[in-house]
Structures are given as structure tokens and as C-alpha cells.
C-alpha positions, 0 to 999 in steps of 0.5 A, spaced: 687 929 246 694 928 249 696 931 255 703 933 258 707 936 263 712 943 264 718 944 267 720 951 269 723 956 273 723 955 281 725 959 286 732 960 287 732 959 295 731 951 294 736 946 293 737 944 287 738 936 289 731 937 292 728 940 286 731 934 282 727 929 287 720 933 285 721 933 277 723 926 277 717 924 282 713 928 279 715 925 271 714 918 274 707 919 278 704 922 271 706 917 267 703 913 272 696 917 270 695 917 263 700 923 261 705 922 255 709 927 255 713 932 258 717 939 257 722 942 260 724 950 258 729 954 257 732 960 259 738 962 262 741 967 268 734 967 271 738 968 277 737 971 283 729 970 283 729 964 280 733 958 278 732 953 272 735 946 270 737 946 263 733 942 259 737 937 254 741 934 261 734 934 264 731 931 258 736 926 257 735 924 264 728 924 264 727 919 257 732 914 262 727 914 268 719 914 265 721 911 259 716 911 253 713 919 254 714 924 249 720 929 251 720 936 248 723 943 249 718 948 250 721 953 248 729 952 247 732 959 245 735 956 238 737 963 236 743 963 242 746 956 240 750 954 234 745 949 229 751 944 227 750 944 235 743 942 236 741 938 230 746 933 233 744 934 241 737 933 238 738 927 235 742 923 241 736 925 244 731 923 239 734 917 239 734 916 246 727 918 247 725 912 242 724 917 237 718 921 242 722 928 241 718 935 240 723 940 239 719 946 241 724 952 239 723 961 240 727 966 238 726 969 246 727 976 248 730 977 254 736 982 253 740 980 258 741 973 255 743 976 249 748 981 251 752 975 255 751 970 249 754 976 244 748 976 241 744 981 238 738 981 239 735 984 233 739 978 230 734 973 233 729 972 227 734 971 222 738 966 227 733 961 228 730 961 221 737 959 219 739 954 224 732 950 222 734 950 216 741 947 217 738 943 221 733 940 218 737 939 213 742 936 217 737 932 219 736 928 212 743 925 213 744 929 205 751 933 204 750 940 207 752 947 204 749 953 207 751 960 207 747 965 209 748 971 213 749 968 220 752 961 219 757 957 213 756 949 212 761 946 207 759 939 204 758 936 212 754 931 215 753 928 221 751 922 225 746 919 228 741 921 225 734 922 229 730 916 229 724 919 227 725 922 219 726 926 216 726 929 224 722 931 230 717 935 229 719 943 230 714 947 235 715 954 234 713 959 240 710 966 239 707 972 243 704 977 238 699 976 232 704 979 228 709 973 230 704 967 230 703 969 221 711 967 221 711 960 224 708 956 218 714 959 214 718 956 219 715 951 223 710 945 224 707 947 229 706 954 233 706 953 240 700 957 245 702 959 251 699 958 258 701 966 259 696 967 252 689 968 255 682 966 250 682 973 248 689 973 245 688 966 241 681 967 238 685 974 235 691 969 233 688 963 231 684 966 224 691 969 223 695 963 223 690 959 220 690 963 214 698 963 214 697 956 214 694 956 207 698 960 205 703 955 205 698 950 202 697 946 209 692 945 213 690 947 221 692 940 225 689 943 231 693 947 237 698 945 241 697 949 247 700 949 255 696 952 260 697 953 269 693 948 271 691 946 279 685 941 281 682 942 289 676 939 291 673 946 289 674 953 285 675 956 291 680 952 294 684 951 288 685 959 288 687 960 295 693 954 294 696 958 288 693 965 288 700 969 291 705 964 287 701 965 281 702 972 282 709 971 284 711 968 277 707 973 273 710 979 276 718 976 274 715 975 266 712 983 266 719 985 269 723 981 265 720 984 258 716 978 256 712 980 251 704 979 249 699 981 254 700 985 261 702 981 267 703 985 273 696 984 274 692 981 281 690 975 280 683 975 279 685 979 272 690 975 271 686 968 272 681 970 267 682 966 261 687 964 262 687 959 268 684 952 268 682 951 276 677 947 280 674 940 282 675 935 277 669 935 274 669 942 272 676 942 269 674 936 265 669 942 262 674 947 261 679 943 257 673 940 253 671 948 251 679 949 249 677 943 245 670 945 241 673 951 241 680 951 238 680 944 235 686 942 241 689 936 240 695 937 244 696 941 251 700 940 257 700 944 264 704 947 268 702 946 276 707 949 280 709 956 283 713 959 287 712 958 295 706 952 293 706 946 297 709 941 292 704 936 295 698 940 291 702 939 284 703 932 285 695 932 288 694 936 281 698 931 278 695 925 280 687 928 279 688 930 273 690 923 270 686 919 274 679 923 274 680 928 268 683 925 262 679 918 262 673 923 261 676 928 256 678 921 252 672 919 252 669 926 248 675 926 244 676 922 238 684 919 238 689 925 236 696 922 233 702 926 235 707 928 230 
């Protein structure tokens, strides 16, 4: 398996500059302790709750300070952004990374984005099966024409290329059954998210994996982010991130997430979902996510609002150090796209 971190949102009230310092630390301690990659999300006027750093200045700057990991986006609010603008951001970031970029994408949900960005949100699938299109195309380094219902190209090209051909992997985010059918129509992968309990992905996955053979290619396994803390024990991990951890869940019910309930208390909200414990029994919550999902791929989100910082980097440096040596040693070798 190969194992990641994510970047989100933080509570509004911090600094920025500190906030900065804690990503950065916390890049380097993980590329210290066997992590290889990291993820940055996306959204945009979280305010006044939550902050967030956007994720191609964060990423960009990342890939200069531990260089040699994995940077992707998890997820980039493609239908909000023009193609021709992506594709060539993407590709200076691919080629910064050492060709290590996974472009994570959604179609998002949120409608107050929308409406200050100036677009419909009923558009939003039409407008990123669109932009992957151009943008792959773009990608090839061919001559583009494309005119769809949403964007015009006429015999364009552009430069640089991304190092990785014919391009990036493309990751595809998804929160209903009805959704995760359609990634293989667009995507190389659907990404599961750390808000889908077990309960969701056993329901999901026959679905998709059916959709892939459909399209005539095989399951290459999940790609999946969970929360994640590591204590001496269960008890204490709860106790470090409880109230955070209802903090968090709560804003993504308020905002209109959709998928599954998440004003819900902790010990609902835990279930299924929340990978927590000493070492040892983390080991075998990943190992189960593993036998039973083919995981190949799956990184973690480790901070929460008003959670002493010191237990995300104690997360950090325990699960490099003590958890991912011992998954390796279970799992066979797992080539990232």
C-alpha cells in the first residue's frame, strides 16, 4: 500500500502565517516517516468558520520544500474553473513535482460557490465532463478543436507538456451510488472519501466496479482517505479529537454536503468511518480496509478543529514509524499511476 496526507480546512480564528508553519512541518515530518504523498482540498468562501489555503500555491510550494512525494488535489472544483486554465496550471505542476502529480477533480456542491463564480450549479456535470476532455486532449500536445455546449478551442496548443504522458492520472470524487456509476466515463479512478462509512463503499463498490466493465477496464483497487489519529490507546485517541471531530462534521451537514448524515454524535459518527487506536490496532483497521476493498492507495486527514496540533504530528510520526512498516510487510508492492 502507499499511504498519504490531506490538507483542509482550519478554524478561521488562526493565523494564516501559523497555519502555514503547521503544513509545512508536517509535510516534512511525513516524508521523514515512509508517507508519499500529499493532498490539498478545495473550496472557496468557507468563511466565517473556516479557512482554507488553496491548493495549487500550497502545492506548488510543497513540491519545492519535500521534494520527490506525490502532490495531488483531493478534490479541485473543476466545474468552477476555465480547462484551457487548468490544463496548463497542472502541467507546470506536474513538472515541478518530478511528474508525481494526481489530479484529484469534483463536480462540488455548494451553492454559495456557484452563485459568486457565476455558475449554475445544474451545470456542474456537463462542465467537467467537458474540461477533462479538453484537457486531456491538451495534454497530448495535439492540436485542439472542441466545441461543446460549455467551452470553444479552435486548433490550440499549449506548453509545457506535463512530465507524465500522456497525463496525470485523473481521480474523480463521488458521494452517491448514482455518482460513483459515472466516474469510469470520465475518470482513472473514483476517489472514496473519509466522510463514506464501510456501509456506503460496500454499497458502492459492486457499482463501480461494474461500471468499469462496462468500460472494458479492470478494478485497480480504491483509492481512499480516511480521519485517522494514533494514542496509546482507543480511549485516548477518542478523548484527543471527539468534540473536533464533531465540529468538522456538523459544518459539512450545514454546508449541504451530500451522502450520509453528519450531525450526528460521535460515537455515530465514528462507526465505520474513523481509523483510531495504539499503533497495533490501527495496523489492523488499515489491514481490513485492505482484504476487504483491494486498497492500494489511501491517505488521511489528522487534524481537527481546537485539536492540539502536537497530536496530528504524534499521529504523523507513529503511523510512519510503527504503522506503515508493518502494512508493507502484508501487502504486496502497489504502483501508483
Amino acid at each position: 500500500m502507499r499511504f498519504g496526507l490531506e490538507f483542509g480546512s482550519y478554524p478561521s480564528e488562526l493565523p494564516a502565517a501559523q497555519v502555514c508553519e503547521q503544513v509545512v512541518e508536517r509535510a516534512q515530518v511525513a516524508q521523514r516517516n515512509n508517507f508519499e504523498a500529499l493532498f490539498v482540498a478545495q473550496h472557496f468562501l468557507t468563511g466565517p468558520d473556516a479557512a482554507i489555503l488553496q491548493s495549487l500555491p500550497l502545492l506548488s510550494y510543497l513540491a519545492g520544500r519535500v521534494p520527490g512525494m506525490y502532490v495531488g488535489t483531493s478534490i479541485f472544483l473543476l466545474p468552477l474553473h476555465h480547462p484551457v486554465m487548468v490544463a496548463e496550471y497542472m502541467s507546470t505542476l506536474d513538472n515541478l513535482s518530478g511528474g508525481k502529480l494526481l489530479f484529484g477533480v469534483g463536480q462540488g456542491y455548494r451553492e454559495s460557490e456557484f452563485n459568486s463564480f457565476g455558475v449554475d450549479l445544474r451545470e456542474r456535470r456537463g462542465r467537467l465532463v467537458e474540461s477533462v476532455e479538453i484537457i486531456r486532449r491538451l495534454w497530448t500536445g495535439d492540436a485542439v478543436t472542441f466545441h461543446g455546449k460549455y467551452f470553444h478551442l479552435d486548433k490550440v496548443t499549449m506548453a509545457p507538456r506535463p512530465m507524465q504522458r500522456p497525463g496525470p492520472a485523473i481521480l474523480l470524487g463521488a458521494d452517491s451510488v448514482r455518482t460513483v456509476a459515472k466516474v469510469p466515463e470520465v475518470a482513472d479512478h473514483w476517489i472514496a472519501s473519509r466522510r463514506h462509512s464501510k456501509g456506503f463503499l460496500r454499497e458502492a463498490l459492486p457499482v463501480y466496479k461494474a461500471a468499469l466493465e462496462k468500460q472494458g477496464r479492470p478494478y485497480k483497487g480504491l483509492f481512499i482517505f480516511r480521519d485517522l489519529c494514533i494514542a496509546d490507546s482507543t480511549r485516548e485517541a477518542e478523548e484527543r479529537i471527539r468534540e473536533g471531530y464533531e465540529r468538522r462534521y456538523l459544518r459539512y451537514q450545514q454546508w449541504g454536503q451530500p451522502g450520509e448524515r453528519y450531525d450526528l454524535k460521535f460515537d455515530e459518527l465514528k462507526r465505520d468511518r474513523l481509523i483510531l487506536g495504539s499503533p497495533a490496532e490501527v495496523v489492523e483497521q488499515v489491514m481490513s480496509y485492505y482484504q476487504e476493498f483491494n486498497t492500494e492507495v489511501m491517505w488521511f486527514m489528522v487534524d481537527w478543529p481546537g485539536v492540539d496540533p502536537r497530536f496530528a504530528l504524534e499521529t504523523i510520526e507513529r503511523f510512519g514509524a510503527e504503522v506503515i512498516p508493518q502494512v508493507n510487510r502484508l501487502t504486496r508492492p502497489c504502483p501508483l499511476p
